[in-house]
N, C-alpha and C positions, 0 to 999 in steps of 0.2 A: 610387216617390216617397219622398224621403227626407229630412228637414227635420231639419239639423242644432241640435245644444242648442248652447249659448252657449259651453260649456268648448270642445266642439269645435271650433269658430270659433278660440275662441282659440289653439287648439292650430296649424292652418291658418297663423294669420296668425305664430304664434312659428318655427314653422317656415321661413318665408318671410323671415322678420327674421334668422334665424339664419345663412342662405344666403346673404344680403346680406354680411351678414358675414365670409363664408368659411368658415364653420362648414359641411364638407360630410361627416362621419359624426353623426349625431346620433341623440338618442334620448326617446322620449317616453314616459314612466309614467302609464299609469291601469289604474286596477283594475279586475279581471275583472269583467262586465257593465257596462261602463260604453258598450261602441261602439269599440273602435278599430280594427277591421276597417271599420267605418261611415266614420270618420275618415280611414285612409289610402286606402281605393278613391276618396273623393273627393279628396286629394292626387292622385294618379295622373290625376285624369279632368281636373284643373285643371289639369296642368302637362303633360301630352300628352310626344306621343313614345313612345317604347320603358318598358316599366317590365317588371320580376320583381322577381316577390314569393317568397320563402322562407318555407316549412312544415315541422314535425318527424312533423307528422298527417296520417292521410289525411282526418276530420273538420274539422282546420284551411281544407285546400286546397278541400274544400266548400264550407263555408261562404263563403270568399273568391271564389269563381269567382260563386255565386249574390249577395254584394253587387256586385260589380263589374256584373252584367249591370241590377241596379237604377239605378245613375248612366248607362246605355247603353253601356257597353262592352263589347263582345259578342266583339270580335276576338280572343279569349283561348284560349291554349294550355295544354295540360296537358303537368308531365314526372312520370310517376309508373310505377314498373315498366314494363309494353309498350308504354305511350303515351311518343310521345317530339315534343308538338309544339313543339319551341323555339324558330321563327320568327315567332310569332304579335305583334303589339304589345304585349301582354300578357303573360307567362309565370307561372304559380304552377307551383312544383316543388317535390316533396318534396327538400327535401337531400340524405338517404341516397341518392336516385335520381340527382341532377342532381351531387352532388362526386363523383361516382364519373370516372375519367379517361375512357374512352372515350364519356361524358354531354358532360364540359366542354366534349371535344373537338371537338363540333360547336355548339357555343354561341356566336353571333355575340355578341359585348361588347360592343355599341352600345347602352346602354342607357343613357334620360335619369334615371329614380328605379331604385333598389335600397328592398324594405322586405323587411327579415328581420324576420317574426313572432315572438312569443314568443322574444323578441331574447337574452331571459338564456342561450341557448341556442350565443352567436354567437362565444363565444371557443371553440368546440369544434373540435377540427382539419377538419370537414367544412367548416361556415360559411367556416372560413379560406379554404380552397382555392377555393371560389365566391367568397369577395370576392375573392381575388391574381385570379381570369379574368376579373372583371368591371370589372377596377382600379381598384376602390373608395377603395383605398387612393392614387391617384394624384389631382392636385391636377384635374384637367379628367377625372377619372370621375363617375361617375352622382350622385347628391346619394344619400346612405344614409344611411336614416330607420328605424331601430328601435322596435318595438313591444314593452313588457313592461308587465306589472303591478308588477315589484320588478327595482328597478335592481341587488339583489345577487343573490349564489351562491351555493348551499350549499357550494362549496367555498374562500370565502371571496373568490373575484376579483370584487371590484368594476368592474360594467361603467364607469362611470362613472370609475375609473381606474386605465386601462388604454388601450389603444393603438388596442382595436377601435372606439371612441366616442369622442369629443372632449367632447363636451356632452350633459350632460341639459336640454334646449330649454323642455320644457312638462311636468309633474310635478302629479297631484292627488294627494290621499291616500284611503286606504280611509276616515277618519273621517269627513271635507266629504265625499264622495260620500253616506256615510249622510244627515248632518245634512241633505242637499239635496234627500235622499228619491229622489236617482237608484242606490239601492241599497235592500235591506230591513237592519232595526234586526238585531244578532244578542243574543243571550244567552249564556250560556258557565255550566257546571257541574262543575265538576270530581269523575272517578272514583276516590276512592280505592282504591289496589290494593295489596295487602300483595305488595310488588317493589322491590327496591332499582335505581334504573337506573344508580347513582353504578358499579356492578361494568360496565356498559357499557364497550367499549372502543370507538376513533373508526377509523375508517379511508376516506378519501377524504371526510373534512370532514363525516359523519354518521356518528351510531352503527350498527355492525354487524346486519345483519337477524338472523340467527342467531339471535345471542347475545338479542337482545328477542325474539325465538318464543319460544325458551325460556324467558325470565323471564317473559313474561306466560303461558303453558301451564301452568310450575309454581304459577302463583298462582292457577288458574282463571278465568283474566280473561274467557274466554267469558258463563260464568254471570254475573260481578259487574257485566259491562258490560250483560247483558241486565235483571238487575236495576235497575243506573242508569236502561234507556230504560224500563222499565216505569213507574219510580215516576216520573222526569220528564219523558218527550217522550209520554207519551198523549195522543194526538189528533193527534198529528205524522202525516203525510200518507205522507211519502216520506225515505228516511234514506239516505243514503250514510254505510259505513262504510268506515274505512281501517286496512290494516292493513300490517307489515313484511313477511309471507311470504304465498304461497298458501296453503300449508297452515293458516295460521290464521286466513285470508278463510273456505275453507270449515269451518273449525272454528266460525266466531261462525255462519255461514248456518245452519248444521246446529242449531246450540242456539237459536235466536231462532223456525227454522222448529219444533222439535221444542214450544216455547213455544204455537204455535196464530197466529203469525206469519205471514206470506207474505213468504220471505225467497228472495236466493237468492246466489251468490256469480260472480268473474267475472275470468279471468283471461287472458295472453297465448295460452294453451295453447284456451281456448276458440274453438270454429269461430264465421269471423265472423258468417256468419247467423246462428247463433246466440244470440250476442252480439248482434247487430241486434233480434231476436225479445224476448230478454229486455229490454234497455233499450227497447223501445217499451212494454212492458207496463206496465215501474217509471215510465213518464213518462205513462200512462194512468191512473195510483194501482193497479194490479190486483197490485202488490209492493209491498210497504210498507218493505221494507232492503234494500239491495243492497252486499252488500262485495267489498272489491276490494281487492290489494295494486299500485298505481303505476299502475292500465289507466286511471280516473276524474281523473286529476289535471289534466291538460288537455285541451283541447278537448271536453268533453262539456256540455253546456249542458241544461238541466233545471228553469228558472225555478221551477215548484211545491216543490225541494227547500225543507221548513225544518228539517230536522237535520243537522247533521253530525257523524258519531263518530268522534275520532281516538285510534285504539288504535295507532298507530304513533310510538312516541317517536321527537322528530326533534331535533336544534338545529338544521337548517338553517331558517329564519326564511323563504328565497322558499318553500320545499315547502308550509311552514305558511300561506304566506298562500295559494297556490294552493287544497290543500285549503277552508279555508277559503272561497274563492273559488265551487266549486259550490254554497254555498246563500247569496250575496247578492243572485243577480239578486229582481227583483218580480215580486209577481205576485196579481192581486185575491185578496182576501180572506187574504193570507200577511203577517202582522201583524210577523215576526220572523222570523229562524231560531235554531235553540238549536244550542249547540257544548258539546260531552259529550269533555272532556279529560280522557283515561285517566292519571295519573300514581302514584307507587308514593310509598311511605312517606318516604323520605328525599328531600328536594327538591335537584336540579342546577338551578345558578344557568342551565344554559345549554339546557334543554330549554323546547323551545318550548310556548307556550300561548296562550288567549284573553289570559291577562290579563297576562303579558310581553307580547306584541305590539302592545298599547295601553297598556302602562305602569302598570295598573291594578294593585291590591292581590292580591300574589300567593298568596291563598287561591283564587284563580279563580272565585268566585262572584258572578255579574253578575246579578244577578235579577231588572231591569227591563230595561233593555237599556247597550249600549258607551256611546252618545255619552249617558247621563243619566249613566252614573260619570265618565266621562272630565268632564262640566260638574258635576258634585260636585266634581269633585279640584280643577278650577281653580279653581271658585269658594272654595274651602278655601286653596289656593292665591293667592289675591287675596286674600282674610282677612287670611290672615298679610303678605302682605305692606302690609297698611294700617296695621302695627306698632298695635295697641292703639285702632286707632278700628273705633267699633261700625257692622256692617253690618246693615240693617235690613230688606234684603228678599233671599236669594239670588238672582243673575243665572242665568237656567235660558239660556245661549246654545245649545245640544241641542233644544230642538223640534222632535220629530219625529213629530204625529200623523200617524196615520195618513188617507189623504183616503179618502169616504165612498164608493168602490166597490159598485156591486149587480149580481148575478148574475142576467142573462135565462135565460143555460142553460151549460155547459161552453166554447161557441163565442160567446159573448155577453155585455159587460159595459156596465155604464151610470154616469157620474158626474155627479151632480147638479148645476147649476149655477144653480140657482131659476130667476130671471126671465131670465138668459142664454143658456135651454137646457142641454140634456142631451149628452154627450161618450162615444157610442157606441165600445168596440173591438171587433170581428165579424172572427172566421176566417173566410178565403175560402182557394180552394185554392193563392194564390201566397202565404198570409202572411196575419199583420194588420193591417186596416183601420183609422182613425182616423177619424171623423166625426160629425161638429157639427152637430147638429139642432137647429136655430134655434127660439125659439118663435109666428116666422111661420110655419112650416112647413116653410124654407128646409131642404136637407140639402144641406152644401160636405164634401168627403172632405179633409182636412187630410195625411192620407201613406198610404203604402199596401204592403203586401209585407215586413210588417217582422216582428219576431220579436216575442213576447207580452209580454216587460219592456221593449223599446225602444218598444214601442206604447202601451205605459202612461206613461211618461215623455215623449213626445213629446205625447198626451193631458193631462199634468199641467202641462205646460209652459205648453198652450196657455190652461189653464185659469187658473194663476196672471197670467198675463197678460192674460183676459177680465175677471175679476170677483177678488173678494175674495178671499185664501183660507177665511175664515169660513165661506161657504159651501158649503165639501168639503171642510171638516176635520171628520173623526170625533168630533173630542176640542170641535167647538164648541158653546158652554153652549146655544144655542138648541136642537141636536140634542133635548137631555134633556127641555124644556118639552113637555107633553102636546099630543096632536096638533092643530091648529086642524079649526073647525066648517067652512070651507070642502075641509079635505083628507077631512075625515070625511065629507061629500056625497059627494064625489066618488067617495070607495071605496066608498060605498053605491050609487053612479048604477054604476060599473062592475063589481059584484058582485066585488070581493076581498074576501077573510075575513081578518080583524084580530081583535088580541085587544083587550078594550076597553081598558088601560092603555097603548094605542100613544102614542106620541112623535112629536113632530114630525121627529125625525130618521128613524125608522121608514118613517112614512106618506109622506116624501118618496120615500124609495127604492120603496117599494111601489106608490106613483104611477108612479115610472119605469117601473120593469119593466113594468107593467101596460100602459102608454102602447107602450113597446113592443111589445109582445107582439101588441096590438091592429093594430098598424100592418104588422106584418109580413104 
């Protein structure tokens, strides 16, 4: 069960208006956690026929086979190294597998949708060769619908134009996803490194790896970056760090673990079990950093990430948001993520950062979170532009409490909704659950099978649309008022221990949990 948000809809029906149109390569931007695997498997299930779907991952083509069987499309083929089912109504193919010629060559072209995944990827000559068989490019081929987070390239080819896409159809941005709360708030810190990057040379539209190993090695960037996360990410759960080289993935593992850390690093060279082994443990908390040079960038999903270190000077603007990208999904009790931007003494106008990539003040220091600076600016910005008449209240349009999340156990979370009931999400072994405990007693399962930040968000949806948000937002004044005599009965009739200065915001959750627990 899968109960689309609203953007998604929209995205659906822009797509459909576009085709109308004649608009038949097109492309859709929304940022990483937001759903759009969610988005085009039910494109696919609504417009039937024949569909392939294109992957650059083998965690891509997972993930995509397990939404498609959620909407009931079970008919699905796999093209990937020895598997070769290309006749299925469905296809997901790794590219590398499926443009190879002797692949294409049995590949019937009747196909009603084309969605090339993580689409920035699609003016590569493999993609090419699978749209010329698929005849994408022809006026009575497949409708192809591209999925990215960033309509640009590091190597500067705008999909948007260029020949592969016609149109960018539906478009959100990283910032409305935060403000909408279908994303976490980030923070941004930047690490000074005695490193000139300005001596960087470019080649193929990003600065040379090399050459940055070496500038940041000769400057000790190991130690200063573990110094950064010591003094600011304490208490940080789970850290992805990035780097330009292997050798300086396990350079920082080696000095953060040597620190009393649990660290560890991860590379293409590593065996995939391995690598399986380890990222389950880093997504268990039982690793606290995991560095990596280019294997985390896509496809690895990790909703409890709230750090992210980028020790890898980039200008490429999509790399950076990607990056950035593994710590936005949600996730209870994950208030933020912090982003720890390694840069060197002399500043280039064109290396990326937290606070170039929202326009913010290029000391890089966001210390509340993005969307309160970014509604600082404007509202400074609306100032000035009222030429000399006096503002009397700043416009905070950024709002972004956090809602009052409580924790039953690791597989169990509960949001308050006073007299509307309580909005349970519970891991089961297909995914997670969403369900609405009424406070008749009524319990309705609202979606089911989903992943842990789409569960939340489909939960706060529902929530914004039962009742107030007043009463699940963290940041609401009644929270702070001391607890009432009726919630204090209550914890005393079902033996919870409180401290006596509890809060009505407190005691609610403590009711929850308790309520549940009970009931289980």
């Amino acid at each position: 069960m899968i109960a689309l948000r609203d953007y998604q809809h929209e995205a659906l029906a822009a797509i459909m208006a576009a085709a109308h149109r004649g608009i038949r390569r097109q492309l859709v931007v929304l940022p990483t956690g937001t759903g759009k695997t969610v988005c085009f498997v039910e494109l696919i299930r609504q417009r039937g026929g024949r569909a392939l779907v294109l992957v650059h991952r083998d965690e891509l083509l997972r993930q995509t086979v397990e939404k498609l069987a959620l909407v009931g499309l079970t008919n699905v083929g796999i093209v990937k190294a020895e598997q070769d089912q290309h006749a299925h109504q469905v296809v997901v193919a790794s590219v590398q597998t499926l443009s190879r010629e002797t692949r294409l060559a049995r590949l019937i072209p009747n196909f009603t949708t084309l969605i090339p995944d993580e689409a920035h990827h699609s003016v590569a000559e493999s993609y090419q060769r699978v749209f010329e068989h698929v005849r994408a490019f022809e006026a009575d081929g497949p409708l192809t619908v591209g999925w990215t987070a960033t309509s640009d390239r590091g190597d500067g080819i705008g999909l948007s134009h260029n020949e592969t896409y016609q149109e960018i159809v539906y478009e959100k941005s990283l910032v409305e996803m935060i403000r909408r709360q279908y994303l976490c708030d980030l923070k941004a810190q930047q690490v000074q490194l005695a490193v000139d990057f300005n001596t960087l040379h470019v080649r193929r539209g990003d600065f040379v790896d090399r050459e940055a190993e070496a500038l940041l090695l000769a400057a000790d960037a190991p130690q200063h970056v573990l110094a950064a996360y010591q003094e600011h990410a304490a208490g940080r759960t789970r850290t992805i760090l990035f780097t330009p080289t292997v050798k300086l993935a396990h350079a920082m593992a080696d000095v953060f673990t040597a620190s009393g850390l649990v660290a560890a690093a991860v590379d293409a060279e590593t065996p995939i079990d391995e690598r399986r082994a380890l990222l389950t443990r880093f997504a268990a908390g039982e690793i606290q950093v995991v560095a990596n040079c280019g294997i985390l960038v896509e496809g690895f999903d990790c909703p409890p990430v709230d750090c992210i270190v980028i020790a890898r000077p980039t200008k490429s603007r999509p790399l950076y948001v990607q990056m950035v990208g593994r710590g936005t999904r949600r996730y209870p009790g994950k208030p933020n993520c912090l982003i720890l931007d390694c840069v060197g003494v002399t500043a280039r106008h064109d290396l990326q950062t937290a606070a170039s990539l929202f326009g913010l003040d290029p000391d890089g220091t966001i210390t509340t979170s993005v969307v309160a600076a970014i509604g600082e600016r404007e509202a400074a910005e609306e100032q000035r532009a009222l030429e000399g008449r006096i503002v009397s209240q700043r416009i905070d349009l950024f709002k972004t409490g956090p809602l009052g999340w409580a924790t039953v156990s690791p597989i169990h979370f509960i949001l308050s909704m006073a007299t509307a009931g309580d909005l349970h999400l519970v891991e089961r072994a297909d995914g997670w659950m969403v369900q609405h405990h009424h406070r008749d007693g009524r319990r309705e399962i609202l979606a089911s099978a989903l992943t842990i930040e789409y569960a939340m968000g489909t939960a706060e949806d529902a929530a914004r649309k039962i009742g107030p948000a007043v009463l699940i937002d963290r940041t609401a004044r009644w929270r702070s008022e001391p607890a009432s005599e009726k919630q204090l009965a209550l914890l005393k009739r079902w033996r919870v221990p409180h401290m006596p200065t509890l809060t009505r915001g407190e005691a609610s959750e403590l009711l929850a949990v308790a309520g549940a627990r009970r009931h289980r």
